[in-house]
C-alpha positions in Angstrom: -7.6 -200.3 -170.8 -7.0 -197.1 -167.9 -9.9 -194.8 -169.2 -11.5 -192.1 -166.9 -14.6 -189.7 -166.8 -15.9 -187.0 -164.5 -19.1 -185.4 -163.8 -20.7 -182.9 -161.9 -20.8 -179.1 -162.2 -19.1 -176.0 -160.5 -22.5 -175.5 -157.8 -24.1 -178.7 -158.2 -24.0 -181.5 -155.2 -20.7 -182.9 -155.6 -18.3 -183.8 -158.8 -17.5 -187.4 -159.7 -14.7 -189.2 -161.0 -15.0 -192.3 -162.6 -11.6 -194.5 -163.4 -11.6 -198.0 -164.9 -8.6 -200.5 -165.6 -6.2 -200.2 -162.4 -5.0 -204.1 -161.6 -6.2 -205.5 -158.7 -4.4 -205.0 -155.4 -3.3 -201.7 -156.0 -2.9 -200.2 -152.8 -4.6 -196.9 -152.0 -3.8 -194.4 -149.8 -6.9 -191.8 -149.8 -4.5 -189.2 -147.4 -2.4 -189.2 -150.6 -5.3 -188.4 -152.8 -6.8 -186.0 -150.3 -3.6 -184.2 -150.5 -3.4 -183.6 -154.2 -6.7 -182.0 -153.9 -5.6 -179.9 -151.2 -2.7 -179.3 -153.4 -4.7 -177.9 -156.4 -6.7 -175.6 -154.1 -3.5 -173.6 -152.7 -1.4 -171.1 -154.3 -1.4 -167.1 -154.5 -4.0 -165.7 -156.4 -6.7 -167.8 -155.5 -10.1 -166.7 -155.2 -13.2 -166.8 -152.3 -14.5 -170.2 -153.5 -10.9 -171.6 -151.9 -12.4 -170.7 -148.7 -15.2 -172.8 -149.1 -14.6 -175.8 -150.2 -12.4 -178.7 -148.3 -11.7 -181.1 -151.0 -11.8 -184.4 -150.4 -11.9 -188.0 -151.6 -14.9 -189.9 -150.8 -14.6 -193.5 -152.6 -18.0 -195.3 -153.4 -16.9 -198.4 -155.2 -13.6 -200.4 -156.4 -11.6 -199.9 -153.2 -12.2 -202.5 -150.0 -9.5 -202.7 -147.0 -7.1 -200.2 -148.6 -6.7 -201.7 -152.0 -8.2 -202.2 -155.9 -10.3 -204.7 -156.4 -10.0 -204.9 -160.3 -13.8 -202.8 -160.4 -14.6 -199.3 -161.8 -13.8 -197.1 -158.7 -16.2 -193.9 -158.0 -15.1 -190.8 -156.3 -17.5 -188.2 -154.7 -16.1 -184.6 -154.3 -18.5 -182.7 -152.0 -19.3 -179.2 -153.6 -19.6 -177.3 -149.8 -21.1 -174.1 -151.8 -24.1 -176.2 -153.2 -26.6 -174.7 -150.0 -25.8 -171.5 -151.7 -27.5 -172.6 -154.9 -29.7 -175.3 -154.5 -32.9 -173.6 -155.4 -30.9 -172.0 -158.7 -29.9 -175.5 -159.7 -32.4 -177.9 -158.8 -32.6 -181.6 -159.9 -36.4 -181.2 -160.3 -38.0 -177.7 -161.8 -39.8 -177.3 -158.4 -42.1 -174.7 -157.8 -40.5 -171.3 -157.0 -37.1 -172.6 -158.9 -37.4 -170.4 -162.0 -37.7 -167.0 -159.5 -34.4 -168.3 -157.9 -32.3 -168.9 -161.0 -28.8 -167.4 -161.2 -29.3 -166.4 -165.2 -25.9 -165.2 -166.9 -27.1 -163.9 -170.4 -24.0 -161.5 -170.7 -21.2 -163.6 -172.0 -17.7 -163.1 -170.9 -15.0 -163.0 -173.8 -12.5 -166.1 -174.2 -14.9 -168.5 -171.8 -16.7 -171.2 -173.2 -20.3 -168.8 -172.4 -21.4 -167.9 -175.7 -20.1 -170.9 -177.9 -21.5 -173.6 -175.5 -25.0 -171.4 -175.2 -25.0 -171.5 -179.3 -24.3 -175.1 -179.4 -26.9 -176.2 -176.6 -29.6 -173.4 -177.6 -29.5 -172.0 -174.4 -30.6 -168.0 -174.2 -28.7 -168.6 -170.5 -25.2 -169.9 -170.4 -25.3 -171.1 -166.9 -25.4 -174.3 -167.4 -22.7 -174.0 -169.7 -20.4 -172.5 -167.1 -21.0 -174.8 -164.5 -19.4 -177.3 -166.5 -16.7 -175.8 -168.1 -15.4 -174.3 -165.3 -12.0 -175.5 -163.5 -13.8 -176.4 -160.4 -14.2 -179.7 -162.7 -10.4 -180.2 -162.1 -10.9 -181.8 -158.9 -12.1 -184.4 -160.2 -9.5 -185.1 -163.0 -6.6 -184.3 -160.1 -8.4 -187.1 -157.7 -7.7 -189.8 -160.9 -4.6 -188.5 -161.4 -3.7 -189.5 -157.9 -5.2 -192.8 -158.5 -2.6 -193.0 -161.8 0.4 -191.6 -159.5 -0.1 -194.1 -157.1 0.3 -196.7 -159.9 3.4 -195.2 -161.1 4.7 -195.0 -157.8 4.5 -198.6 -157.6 7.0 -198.5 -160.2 9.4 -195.8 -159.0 8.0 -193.1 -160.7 7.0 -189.7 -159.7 4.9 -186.6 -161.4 5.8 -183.1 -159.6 5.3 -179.6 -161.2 6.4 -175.9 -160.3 5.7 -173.0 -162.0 8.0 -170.7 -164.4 6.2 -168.1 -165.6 3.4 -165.7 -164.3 2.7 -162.9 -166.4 6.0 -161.5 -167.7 8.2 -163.0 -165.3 9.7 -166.4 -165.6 12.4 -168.4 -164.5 15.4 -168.3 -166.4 17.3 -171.0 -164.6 16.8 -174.5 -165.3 15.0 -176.4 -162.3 16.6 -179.3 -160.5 14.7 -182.6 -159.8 15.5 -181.6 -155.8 14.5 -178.0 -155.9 11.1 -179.0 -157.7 10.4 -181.5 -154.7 10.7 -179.1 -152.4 8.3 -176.6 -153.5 5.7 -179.3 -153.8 6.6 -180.5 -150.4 6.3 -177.3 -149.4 2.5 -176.6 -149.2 3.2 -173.0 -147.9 4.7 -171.9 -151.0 3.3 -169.2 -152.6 3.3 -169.7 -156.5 5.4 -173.4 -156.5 8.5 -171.5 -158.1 11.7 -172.8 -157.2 13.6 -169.6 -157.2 12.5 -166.9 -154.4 13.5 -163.9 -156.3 12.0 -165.1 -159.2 8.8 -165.5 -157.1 8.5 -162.6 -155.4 8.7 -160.8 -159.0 5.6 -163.3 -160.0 3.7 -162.2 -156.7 4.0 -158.6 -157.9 2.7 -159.9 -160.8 -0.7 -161.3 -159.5 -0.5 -158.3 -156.9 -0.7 -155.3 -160.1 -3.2 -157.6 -161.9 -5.4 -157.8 -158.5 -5.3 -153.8 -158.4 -6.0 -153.4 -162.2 -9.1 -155.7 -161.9 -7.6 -158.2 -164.3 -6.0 -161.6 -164.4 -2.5 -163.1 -165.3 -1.6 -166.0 -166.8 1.6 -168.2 -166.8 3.3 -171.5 -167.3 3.6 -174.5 -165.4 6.4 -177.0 -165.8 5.4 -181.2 -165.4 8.2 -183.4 -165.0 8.2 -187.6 -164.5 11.4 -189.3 -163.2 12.1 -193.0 -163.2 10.1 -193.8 -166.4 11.8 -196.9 -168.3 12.2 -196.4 -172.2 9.9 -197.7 -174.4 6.4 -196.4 -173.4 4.5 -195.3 -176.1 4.7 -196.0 -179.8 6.1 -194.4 -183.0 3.8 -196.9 -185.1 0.9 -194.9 -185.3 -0.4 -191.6 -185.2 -2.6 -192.1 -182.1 0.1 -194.3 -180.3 2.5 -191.6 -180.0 3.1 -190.4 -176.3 3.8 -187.0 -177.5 0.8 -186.4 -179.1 -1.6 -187.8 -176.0 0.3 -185.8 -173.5 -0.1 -182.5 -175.5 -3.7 -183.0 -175.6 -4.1 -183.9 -172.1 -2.2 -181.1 -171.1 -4.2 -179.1 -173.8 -7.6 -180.0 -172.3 -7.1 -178.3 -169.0 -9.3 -175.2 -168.7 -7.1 -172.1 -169.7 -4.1 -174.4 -171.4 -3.6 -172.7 -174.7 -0.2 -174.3 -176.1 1.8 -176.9 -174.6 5.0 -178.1 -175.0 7.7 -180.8 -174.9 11.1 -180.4 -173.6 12.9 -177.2 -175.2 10.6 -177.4 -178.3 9.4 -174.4 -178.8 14.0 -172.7 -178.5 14.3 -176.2 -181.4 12.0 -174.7 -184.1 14.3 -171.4 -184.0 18.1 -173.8 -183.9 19.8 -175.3 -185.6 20.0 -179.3 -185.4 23.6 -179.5 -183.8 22.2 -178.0 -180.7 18.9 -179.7 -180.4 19.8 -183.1 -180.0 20.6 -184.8 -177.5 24.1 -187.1 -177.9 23.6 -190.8 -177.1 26.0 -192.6 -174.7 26.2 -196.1 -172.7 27.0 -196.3 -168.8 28.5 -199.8 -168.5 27.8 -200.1 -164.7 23.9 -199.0 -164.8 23.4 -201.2 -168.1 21.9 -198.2 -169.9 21.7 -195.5 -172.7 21.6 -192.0 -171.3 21.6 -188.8 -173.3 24.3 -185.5 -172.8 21.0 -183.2 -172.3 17.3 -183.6 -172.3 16.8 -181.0 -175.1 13.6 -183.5 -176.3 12.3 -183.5 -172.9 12.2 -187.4 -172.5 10.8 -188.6 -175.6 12.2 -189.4 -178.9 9.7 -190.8 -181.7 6.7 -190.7 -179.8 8.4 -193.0 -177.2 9.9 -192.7 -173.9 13.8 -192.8 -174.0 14.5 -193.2 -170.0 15.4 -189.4 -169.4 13.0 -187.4 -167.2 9.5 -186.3 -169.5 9.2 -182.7 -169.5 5.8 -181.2 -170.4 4.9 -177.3 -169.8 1.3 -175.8 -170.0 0.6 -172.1 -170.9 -2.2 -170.9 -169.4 -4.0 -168.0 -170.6 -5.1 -165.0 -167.9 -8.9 -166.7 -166.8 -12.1 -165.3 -169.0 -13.2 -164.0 -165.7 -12.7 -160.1 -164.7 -13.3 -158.3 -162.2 -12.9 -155.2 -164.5 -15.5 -157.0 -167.2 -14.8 -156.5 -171.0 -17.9 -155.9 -173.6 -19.7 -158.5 -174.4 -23.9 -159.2 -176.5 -26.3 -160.0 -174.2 -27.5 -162.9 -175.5 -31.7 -162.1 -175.5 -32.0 -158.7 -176.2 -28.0 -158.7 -177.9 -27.5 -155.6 -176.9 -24.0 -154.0 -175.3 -23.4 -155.2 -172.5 -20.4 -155.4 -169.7 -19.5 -159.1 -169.6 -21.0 -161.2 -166.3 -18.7 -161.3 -163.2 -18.5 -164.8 -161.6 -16.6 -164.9 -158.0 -13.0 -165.9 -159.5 -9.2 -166.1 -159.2 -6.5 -163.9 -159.8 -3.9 -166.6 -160.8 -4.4 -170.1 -161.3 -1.1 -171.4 -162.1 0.1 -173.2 -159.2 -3.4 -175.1 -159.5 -2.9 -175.9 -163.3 0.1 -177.4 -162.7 -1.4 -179.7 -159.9 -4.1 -180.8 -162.9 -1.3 -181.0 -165.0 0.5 -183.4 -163.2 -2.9 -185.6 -163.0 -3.6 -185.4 -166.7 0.1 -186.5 -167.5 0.4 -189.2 -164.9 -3.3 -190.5 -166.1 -1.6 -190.7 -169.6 1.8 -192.1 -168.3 0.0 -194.8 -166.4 -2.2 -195.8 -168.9 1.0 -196.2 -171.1 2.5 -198.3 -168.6 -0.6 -200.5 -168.2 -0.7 -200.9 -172.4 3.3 -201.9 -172.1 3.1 -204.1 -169.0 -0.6 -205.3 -168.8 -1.6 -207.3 -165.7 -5.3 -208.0 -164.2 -3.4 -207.8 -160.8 -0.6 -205.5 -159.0 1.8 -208.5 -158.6 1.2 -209.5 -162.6 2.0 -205.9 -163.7 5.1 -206.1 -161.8 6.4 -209.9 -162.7 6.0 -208.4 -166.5 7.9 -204.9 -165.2 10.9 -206.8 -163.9 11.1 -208.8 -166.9 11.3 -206.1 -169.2 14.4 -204.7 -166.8 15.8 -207.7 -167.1 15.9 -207.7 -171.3 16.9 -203.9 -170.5 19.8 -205.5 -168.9 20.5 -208.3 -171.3 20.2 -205.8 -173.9 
């Protein structure tokens, strides 16, 4: 069973991730992993804390001479901005610590400030932020490469690029090529595949920046080389569908998600939302005339490329602070101002691809199975072959 947990918050030491299941003799490749989490540090409308930290994957446990051993692995993420807060968030409640606390008492709308600070009885929803913030991302994109290399193993891939920032998106469809070279690309902008279309999303992040506020936008995550059949239609909690969307959904910001052109089906008619079912001879395979469902029929994978998209909502964060109850003396107040982003789209897109290849590979593994690399693969190649045979 591929399961996976971090820890660690925004200023603390260092965030952890935790992953369990991967068969043995995986190989790892750490620049890989240290790339994605350069990766989900880039795009335009970052913020200061960018310039801080240099994320990167420091393995504890579970990897020896460059591949899995079949134990837990442990990943260390060094927070570089803890010096700046060490004596606000101390292990111990040393003397002097409660003069240097960092107290945010002045909630900011549409974070989790005020709900987490009423759950935990805290009158000071620091410690609620430091969690819930995206920093903890890092540690979810540093499994996800642990799940990609997996996949890749199997000839699959997870990329993503962005279509929509603010009120600007991309009204083209995206090819497989395009999308790889915008994530190749670590110089691009906003990870859009269309230049006009991007400069038109810069302006976006550009008025929001002068205005004080923040934008929002959608990222699209698409998998190639997926065989059908992952995932189930037998139960409820089986269903692929359903685990992407709340993958996808628990990303910090991600306020709807969808699958393939679901959200243009609910508004058609059923003549032009499915996809027509044919048979090349030479490949041995069912293929469909579109990919209207975005890769997945039933719950289950049907062999076309998995399309997910994330909506993110413009970060809680302003610079321009809405009202907000302080929450001691609950008076008015102008909502705290953390050191933030402008845009975070580019970088949710970079979790979502972690969160969906974490759920893709964990599908494969439940399919496949194998305590080692080479038994996951003898099971993989016989399931081609009755693909073949079929």
């Amino acid at each position: 069973m591929l399961r996976f947990f971090t820890a660690g918050e925004s200023h603390g030491q260092a965030l952890v991730a935790w992953m369990s299941g991967l068969p043995a003799g995986m190989p790892v490749d750490l620049a890989f992993v240290d790339r994605e989490l350069h990766r989900r540090q880039l795009g335009f409308g970052r913020g200061g804390r960018q310039r801080i930290e240099k994320d990167r994957a420091d393995v504890l446990a579970g990897v020896r001479h460059g591949r899995t051993i079949g134990a837990p692995i442990a990943i260390r993420i060094e927070n570089r901005d803890w010096p700046n807060w060490e004596k606000a968030l101390p292990i111990e409640d040393v003397e002097g610590a409660e003069d240097a606390r960092k107290t945010l008492t002045a909630p900011r709308p549409g974070h989790a400030d005020l709900a987490g600070a009423l759950k935990f009885n805290f009158h000071d929803a620091r410690y609620v932020l430091e969690r819930a913030s995206a920093r903890e991302t890092a540690g979810r994109v540093a499994a996800g490469a642990l799940a990609k290399l997996l996949l890749r193993e199997f000839g699959v891939r997870v990329l993503s690029h962005t279509i929509g920032v603010g009120r600007v998106k991309l009204e083209r469809a995206a090819r497989w090529e395009d999308i790889e070279i915008v994530c190749e690309n670590l110089e691009s902008p906003l990870r859009c595949v269309d230049d006009e279309t991007e400069g038109r999303m810069k302006a976006e992040v550009d008025h929001a920046l002068r205005a004080g506020d923040s934008v929002g936008g959608i990222f699209e995550v698409v998998a190639r080389g997926l065989p059908p059949g992952l995932g189930s239609h037998a139960q409820w909690d089986e269903k692929l569908d359903g685990r992407l969307a709340q993958a996808v959904m628990s990303i910090q910001a991600v306020k709807a998600v969808e699958i393939g052109e679901g959200v243009a089906a609910a508004s058609s008619p059923g003549s032009e939302v499915q996809d027509e079912i044919a048979y090349d001879a030479g490949k041995k395979r069912f293929h469909r005339s579109a990919n209207r469902a975005g890769g997945l029929e039933g719950g289950i994978t049907n062999g076309e490329d998995l399309v997910v998209r994330g909506y993110l909502k413009p970060i809680s964060t302003l610079r321009r602070p809405l009202l907000s109850a302080d929450l001691v003396t609950k008076e008015r107040v102008k909502a705290a101002y953390e050191r933030s982003d402008v845009c975070v789209v580019p970088a949710g897109g970079v979790a979502g691809e972690a969160m969906v290849a974490f759920v893709l590979a964990a599908a494969l593994l439940e399919k496949f199975g194998g305590d080692s690399i080479e038994e996951t693969r003898r099971n993989y190649d016989g399931y081609q072959r009755q693909l073949d045979e079929f």
